[in-house]
C-alpha positions as CSV (number, residue, x, y, z in Angstrom):
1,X,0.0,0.0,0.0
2,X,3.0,2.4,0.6
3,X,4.5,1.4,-3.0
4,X,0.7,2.4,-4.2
5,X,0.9,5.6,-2.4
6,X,4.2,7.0,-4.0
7,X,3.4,6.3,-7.1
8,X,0.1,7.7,-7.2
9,X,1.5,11.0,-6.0
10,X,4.2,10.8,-8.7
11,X,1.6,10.4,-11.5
12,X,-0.1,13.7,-9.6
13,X,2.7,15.6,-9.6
14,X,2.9,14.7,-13.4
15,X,-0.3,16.0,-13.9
16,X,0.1,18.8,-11.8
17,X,3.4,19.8,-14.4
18,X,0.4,19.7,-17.4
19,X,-2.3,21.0,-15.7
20,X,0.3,24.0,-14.9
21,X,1.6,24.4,-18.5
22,X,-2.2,24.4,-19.9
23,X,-3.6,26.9,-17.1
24,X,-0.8,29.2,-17.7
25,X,-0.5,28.7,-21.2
26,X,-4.1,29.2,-21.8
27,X,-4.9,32.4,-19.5
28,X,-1.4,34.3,-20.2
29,X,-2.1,33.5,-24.0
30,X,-5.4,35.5,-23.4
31,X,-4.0,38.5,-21.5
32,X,-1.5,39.1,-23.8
33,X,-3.6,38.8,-26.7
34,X,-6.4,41.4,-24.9
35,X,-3.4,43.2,-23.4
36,X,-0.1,42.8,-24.8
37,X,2.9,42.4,-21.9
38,X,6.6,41.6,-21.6
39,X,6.2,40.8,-17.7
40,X,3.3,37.9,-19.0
41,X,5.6,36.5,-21.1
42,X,8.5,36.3,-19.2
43,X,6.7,34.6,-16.8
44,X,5.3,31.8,-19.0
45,X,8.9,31.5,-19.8
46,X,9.5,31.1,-16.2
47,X,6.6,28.3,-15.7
48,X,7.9,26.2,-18.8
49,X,11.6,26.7,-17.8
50,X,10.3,25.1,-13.8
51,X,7.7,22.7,-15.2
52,X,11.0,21.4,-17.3
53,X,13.0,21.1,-13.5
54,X,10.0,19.5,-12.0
55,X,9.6,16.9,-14.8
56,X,13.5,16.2,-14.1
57,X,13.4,16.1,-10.9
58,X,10.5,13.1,-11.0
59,X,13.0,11.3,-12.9
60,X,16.1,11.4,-10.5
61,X,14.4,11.8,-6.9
62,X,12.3,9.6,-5.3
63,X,11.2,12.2,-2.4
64,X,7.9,13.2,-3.8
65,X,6.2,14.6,-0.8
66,X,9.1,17.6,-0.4
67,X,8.7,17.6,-4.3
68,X,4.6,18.0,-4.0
69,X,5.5,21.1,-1.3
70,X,8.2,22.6,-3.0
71,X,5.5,22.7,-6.4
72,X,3.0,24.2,-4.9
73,X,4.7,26.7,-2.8
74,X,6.6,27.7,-5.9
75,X,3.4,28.1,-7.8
76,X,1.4,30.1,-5.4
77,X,3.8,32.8,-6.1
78,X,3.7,32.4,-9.6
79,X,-0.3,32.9,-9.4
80,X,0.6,36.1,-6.9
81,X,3.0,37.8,-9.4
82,X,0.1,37.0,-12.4
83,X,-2.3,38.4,-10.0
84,X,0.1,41.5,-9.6
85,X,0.7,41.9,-13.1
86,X,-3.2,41.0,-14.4
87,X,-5.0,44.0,-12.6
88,X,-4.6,42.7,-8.6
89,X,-7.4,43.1,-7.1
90,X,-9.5,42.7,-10.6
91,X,-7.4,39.9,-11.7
92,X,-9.1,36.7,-12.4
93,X,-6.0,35.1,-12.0
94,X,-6.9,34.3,-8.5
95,X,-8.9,31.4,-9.6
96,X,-5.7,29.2,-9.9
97,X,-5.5,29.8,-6.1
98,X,-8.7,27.3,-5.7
99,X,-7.1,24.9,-8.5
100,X,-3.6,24.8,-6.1
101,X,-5.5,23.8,-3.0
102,X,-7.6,21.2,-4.8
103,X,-4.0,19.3,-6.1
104,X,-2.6,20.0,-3.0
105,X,-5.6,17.8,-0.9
106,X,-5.0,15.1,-3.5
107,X,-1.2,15.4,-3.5
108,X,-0.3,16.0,0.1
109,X,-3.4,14.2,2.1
110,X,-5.1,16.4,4.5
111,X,-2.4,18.9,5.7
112,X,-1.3,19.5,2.4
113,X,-5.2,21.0,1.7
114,X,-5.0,23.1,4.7
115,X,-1.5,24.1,4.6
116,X,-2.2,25.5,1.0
117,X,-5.4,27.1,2.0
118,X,-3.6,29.0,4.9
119,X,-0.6,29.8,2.1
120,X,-2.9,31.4,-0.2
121,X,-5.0,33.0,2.5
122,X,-2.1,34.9,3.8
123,X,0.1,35.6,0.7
124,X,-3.6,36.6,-1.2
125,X,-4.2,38.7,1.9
126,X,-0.2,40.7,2.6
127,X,-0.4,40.8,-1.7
128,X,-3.5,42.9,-1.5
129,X,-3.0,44.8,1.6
130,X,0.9,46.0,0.9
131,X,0.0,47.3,-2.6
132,X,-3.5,49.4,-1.6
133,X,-0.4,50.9,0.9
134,X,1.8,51.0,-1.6
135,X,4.7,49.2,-0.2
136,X,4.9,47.2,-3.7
137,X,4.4,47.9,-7.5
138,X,0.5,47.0,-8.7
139,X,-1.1,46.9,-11.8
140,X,-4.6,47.9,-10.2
141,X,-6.1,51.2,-11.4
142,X,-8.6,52.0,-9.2
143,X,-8.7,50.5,-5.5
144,X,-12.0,50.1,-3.6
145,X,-12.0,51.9,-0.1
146,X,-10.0,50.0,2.8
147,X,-13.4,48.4,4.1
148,X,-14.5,47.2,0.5
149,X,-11.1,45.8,0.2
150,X,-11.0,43.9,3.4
151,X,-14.1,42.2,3.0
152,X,-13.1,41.3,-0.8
153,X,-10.2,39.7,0.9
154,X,-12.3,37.8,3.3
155,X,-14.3,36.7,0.8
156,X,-11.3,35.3,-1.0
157,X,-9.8,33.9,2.0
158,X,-13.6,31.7,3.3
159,X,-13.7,30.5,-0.4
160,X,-10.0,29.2,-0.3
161,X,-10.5,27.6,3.4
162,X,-13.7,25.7,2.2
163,X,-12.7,24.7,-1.1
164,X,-9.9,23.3,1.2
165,X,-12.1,21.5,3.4
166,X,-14.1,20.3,0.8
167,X,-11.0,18.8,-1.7
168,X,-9.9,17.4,1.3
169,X,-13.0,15.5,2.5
170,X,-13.1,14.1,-0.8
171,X,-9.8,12.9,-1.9
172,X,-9.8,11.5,1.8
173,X,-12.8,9.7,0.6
174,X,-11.3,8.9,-2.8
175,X,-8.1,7.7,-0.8
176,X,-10.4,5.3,1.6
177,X,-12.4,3.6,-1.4
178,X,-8.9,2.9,-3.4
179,X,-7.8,0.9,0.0
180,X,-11.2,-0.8,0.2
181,X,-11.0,-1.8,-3.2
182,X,-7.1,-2.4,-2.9
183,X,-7.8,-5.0,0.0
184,X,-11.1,-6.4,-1.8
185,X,-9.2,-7.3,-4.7
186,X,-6.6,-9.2,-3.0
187,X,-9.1,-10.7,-0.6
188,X,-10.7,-11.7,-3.8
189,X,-7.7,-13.1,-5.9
190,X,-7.1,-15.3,-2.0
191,X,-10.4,-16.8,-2.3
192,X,-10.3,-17.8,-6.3
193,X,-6.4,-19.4,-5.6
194,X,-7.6,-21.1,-2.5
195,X,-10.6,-22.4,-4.5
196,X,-8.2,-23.6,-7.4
197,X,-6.3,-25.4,-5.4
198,X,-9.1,-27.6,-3.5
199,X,-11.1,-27.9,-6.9
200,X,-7.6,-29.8,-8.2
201,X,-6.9,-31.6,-5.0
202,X,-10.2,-33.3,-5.6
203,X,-10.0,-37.1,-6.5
204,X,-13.0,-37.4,-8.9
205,X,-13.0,-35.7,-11.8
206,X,-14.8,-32.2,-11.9
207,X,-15.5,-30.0,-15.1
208,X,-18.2,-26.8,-14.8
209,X,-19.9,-26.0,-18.4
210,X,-22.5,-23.0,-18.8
211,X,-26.0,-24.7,-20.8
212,X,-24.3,-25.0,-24.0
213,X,-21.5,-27.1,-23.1
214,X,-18.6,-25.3,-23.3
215,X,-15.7,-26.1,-20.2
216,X,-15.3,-23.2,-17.8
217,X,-13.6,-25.5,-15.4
218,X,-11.8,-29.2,-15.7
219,X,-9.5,-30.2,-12.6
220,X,-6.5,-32.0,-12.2
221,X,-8.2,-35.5,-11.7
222,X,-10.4,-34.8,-14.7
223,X,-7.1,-34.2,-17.0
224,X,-5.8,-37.5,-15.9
225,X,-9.4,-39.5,-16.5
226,X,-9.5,-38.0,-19.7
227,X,-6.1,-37.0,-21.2
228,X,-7.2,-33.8,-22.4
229,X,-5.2,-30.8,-20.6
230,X,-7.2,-28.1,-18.5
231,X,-6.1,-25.5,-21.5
232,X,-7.5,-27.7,-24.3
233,X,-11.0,-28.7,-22.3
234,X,-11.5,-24.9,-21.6
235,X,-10.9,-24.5,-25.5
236,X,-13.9,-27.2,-26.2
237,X,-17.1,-28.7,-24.7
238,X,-18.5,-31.2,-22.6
239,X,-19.6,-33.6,-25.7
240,X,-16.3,-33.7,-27.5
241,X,-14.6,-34.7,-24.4
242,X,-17.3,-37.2,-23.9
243,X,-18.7,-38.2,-27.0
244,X,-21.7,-40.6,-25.0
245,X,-23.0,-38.0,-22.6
246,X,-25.4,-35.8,-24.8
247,X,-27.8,-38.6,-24.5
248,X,-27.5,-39.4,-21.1
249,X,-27.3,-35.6,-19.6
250,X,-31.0,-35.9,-18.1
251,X,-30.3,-38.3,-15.4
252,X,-28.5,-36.6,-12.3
253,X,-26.5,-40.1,-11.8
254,X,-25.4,-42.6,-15.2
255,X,-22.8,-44.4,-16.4
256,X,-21.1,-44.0,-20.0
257,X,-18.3,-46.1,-21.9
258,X,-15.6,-44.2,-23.7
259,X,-12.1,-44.2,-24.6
260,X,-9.3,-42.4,-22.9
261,X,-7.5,-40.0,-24.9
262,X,-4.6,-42.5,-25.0
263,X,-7.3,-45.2,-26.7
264,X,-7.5,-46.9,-23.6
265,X,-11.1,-48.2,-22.8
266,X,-12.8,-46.5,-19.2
267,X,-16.5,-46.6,-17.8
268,X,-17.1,-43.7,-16.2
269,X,-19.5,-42.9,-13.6
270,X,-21.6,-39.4,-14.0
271,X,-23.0,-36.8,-11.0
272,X,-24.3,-34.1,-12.6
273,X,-25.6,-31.0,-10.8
274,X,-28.7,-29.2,-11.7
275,X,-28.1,-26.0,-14.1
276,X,-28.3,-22.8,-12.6
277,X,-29.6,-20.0,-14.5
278,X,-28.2,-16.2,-14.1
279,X,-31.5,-14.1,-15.2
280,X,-29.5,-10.9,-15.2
281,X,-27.0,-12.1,-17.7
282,X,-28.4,-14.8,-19.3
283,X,-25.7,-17.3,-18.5
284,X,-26.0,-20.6,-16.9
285,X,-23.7,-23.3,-15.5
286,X,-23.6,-27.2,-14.3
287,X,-21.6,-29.3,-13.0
288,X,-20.5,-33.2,-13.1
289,X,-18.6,-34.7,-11.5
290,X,-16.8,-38.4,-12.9
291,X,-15.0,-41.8,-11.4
């Protein structure tokens, strides 16, 4: 389960490289087109030139965690200097904010969602606040009076903490129903080998057909009756292995003369189960049993 867990946050940190280069891509390609800007496309420079570092890094380290909070730290201020240079407090920029928090609940489990949802609160909130005082550069043209602002920010800051909450609760769920699965299938795979192995442990012959004949299952004792191998009765049915039983399938108990594979002369001794019919799929199965 912890060689699952690594690799699935490698293959999210992958995605989180193209989901990156597409959000950027796509929303710088449309601010420059409405508004042309050397500051936009040095920064897209910047996000292919880390998304490149990233991808290399996946390749030669095997810490991913540090990885998944060194990528998203890294990337909340790359949203913070678009939303400087996209209008500030206008920018829709900020939306990338919410998209960060939801890959940082799947990549970094539940303190990765709030960690990043108290990241961008703060750094959203000291971004805002230090250029309406001017203590930075801004691209915003007109500012909304201190009160307007704050609440603006608020605003911002309840959104990021319940999209947090909410990613969270579901990739936790997500997370729970891979394990369930994870242990049913194994559980599963347990029961159908155990199952083998007592079905060819069995000294009668046993071979399960569905209502048309064909072999689903032939054991180990029904090979050696026979002659024909498990792979070449699953590849056939019933009546070719036994030529004399089409006639005689009615009974539940009867006795047929055949030849072995080997031309070797055997009576053989029938049990045949009734047939059991699956309405939902139409399929249906029996079973015999020989000596």
């Amino acid at each position: 389960m912890k060689e699952m867990g690594i690799m699935d946050r490698r293959k999210w940190l992958l995605r989180l490289i193209y989901v990156r280069l597409a959000a950027f891509t796509i929303f710088v390609a449309i601010e420059v087109r409405r508004k042309p800007s050397a500051d936009l496309l040095l920064l897209l420079l910047a996000v292919y030139a880390l998304s490149g570092c990233w991808f290399a890094l996946l390749k030669l380290n095997q810490s991913y965690a540090w990885q998944a909070y060194a990528q998203i730290a890294i990337d909340l201020l790359l949203i913070t200097w678009t939303v400087n240079r996209t209008g500030g407090v206008d920018s829709y920029f900020s939306s990338l904010y919410f998209l960060e928090i939801v890959m940082s609940s799947i990549l970094l489990e539940r303190r990765g969602a709030f960690v990043a949802a108290t990241a961008s609160s703060v750094i959203h909130f000291a971004h805002l606040d230090l250029g309406y005082f001017g203590y930075i550069p801004t691209t915003t043209t007109v500012w909304p009076d201190l009160p307007s602002l704050q609440y603006i920010i608020s605003l911002s800051i309840f959104g990021f903490c319940s999209v947090g909450f909410l990613s969270n609760f579901l990739a936790e769920s997500w997370r729970k129903a891979g394990v369930e699965l994870a242990k049913s299938t194994g559980q599963i795979a347990f029961l159908q080998a155990f199952s083998d192995r007592i079905v060819d442990s069995l000294g009668s012959g046993l071979a399960t057909t569905d209502i048309e004949g064909r072999i689903y299952l032939f054991n180990h004792a029904a090979e050696e009756i026979t002659g024909y191998r498990p792979d070449e009765a699953l590849e056939t049915t019933i009546w070719k292995v036994f030529p004399g039983m089409a006639e005689k399938i009615e009974p539940g108990r009867f006795e047929i003369s055949t030849t072995h594979r080997g031309g070797v002369p055997i009576n053989l001794r029938f049990s045949v189960s009734p047939v059991m019919i699956d309405e939902k799929n139409g399929l249906g199965t029996s079973g015999a049993s020989m000596t």
